[in-house]
C-alpha positions in Angstrom: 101.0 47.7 72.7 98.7 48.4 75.7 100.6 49.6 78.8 104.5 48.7 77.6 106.8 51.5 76.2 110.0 51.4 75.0 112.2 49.3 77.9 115.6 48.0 78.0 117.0 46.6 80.8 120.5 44.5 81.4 122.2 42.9 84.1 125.6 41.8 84.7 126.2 38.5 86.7 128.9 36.0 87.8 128.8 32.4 89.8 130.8 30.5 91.0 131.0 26.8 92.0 133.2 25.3 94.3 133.6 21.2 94.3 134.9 19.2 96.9 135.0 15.6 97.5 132.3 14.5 99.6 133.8 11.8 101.6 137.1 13.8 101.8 136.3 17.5 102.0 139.2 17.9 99.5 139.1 20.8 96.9 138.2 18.8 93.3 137.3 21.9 90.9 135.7 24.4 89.9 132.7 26.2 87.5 132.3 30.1 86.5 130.3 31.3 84.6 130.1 35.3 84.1 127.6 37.3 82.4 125.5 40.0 80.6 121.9 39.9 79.3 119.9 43.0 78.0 116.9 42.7 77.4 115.1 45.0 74.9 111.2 45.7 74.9 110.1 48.1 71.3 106.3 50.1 71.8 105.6 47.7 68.7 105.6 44.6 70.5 108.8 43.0 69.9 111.4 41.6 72.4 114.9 41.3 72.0 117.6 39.2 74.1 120.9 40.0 73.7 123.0 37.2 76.3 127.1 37.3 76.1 128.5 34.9 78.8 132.3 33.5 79.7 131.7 29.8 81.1 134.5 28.0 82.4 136.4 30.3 79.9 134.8 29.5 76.7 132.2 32.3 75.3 128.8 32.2 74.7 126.9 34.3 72.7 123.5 34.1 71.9 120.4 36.7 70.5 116.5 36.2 70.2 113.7 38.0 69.3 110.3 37.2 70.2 106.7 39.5 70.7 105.5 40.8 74.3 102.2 41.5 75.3 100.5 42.8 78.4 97.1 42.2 79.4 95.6 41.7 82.5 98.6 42.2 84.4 100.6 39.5 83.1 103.2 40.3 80.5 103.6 37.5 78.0 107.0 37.1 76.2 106.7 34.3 73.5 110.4 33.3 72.2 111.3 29.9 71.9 109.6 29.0 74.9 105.9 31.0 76.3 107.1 32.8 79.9 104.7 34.5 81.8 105.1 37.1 84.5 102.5 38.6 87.1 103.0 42.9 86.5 103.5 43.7 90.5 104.2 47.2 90.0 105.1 50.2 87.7 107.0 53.6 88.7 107.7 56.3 86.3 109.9 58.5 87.3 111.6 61.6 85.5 114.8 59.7 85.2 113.6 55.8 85.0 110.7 53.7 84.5 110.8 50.4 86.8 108.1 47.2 86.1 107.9 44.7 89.0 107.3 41.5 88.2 106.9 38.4 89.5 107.9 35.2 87.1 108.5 33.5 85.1 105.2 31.0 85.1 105.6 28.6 82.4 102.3 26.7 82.9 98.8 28.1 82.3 97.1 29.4 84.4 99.4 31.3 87.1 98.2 30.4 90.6 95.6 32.7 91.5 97.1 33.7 94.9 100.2 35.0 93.0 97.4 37.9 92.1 96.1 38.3 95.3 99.2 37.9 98.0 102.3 39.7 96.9 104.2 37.5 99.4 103.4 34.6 97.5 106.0 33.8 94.9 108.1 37.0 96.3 111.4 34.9 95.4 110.4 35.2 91.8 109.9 39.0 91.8 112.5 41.0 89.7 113.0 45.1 88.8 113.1 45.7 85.0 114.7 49.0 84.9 114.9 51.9 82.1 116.7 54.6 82.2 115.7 57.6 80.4 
């Protein structure tokens, strides 16, 4: 695969919601859900989603497995669903490799200013971290 090696990356995550009444202000519940994903990317081409989450105390555990590409500086991950993301930047370093990118686009084609201004669409910009 042209440009990707071996990356894994995870991320560990909690929200929660607070409800109130809104004609009262009074507290009327609550929502949490708490999280890991890690997401695995082989030098063959393959993608791997590994998601284990607590929501409002019942468990949720899913894995996929899908094929990445990158061409043109847009990595394509096709699972159940086609994501796209704009490749922003790419550090190697002796102890890490990081890939910025900025996504996901689900609709073909990805606005061309998202190539050309990298402070268009900087809310969808994340880190995909490896450590060596």
């Amino acid at each position: 695969m042209d440009g990707v090696k071996s990356l894994s990356e995870g991320t560990r995550e909690r929200t929660t919601t607070r409800y109130v009444d809104r004609y009262t202000g009074t507290y009327a519940g609550s929502e949490s859900l708490h999280f890991t994903t890690k997401w695995t990317i082989t030098k063959q081409g393959g993608i791997f989603l590994d998601f284990f989450g607590i929501q409002n105390g019942k468990k949720i555990s899913e894995k996929s497995a899908g094929t990445v590409t990158l061409a043109g500086g847009v990595l394509v991950i096709k699972m159940s669903n086609t994501q796209r993301y704009v490749l922003r930047g790419w550090l190697e370093t002796p102890e890490m490799t990081i890939m910025t990118l900025n996504g996901p686009w689900y609709d073909d084609p990805i606005p061309e200013n998202i190539f050309t201004n990298p402070e268009q669409g900087r809310n969808l910009d994340e880190n995909w971290v490896r450590k060596k």
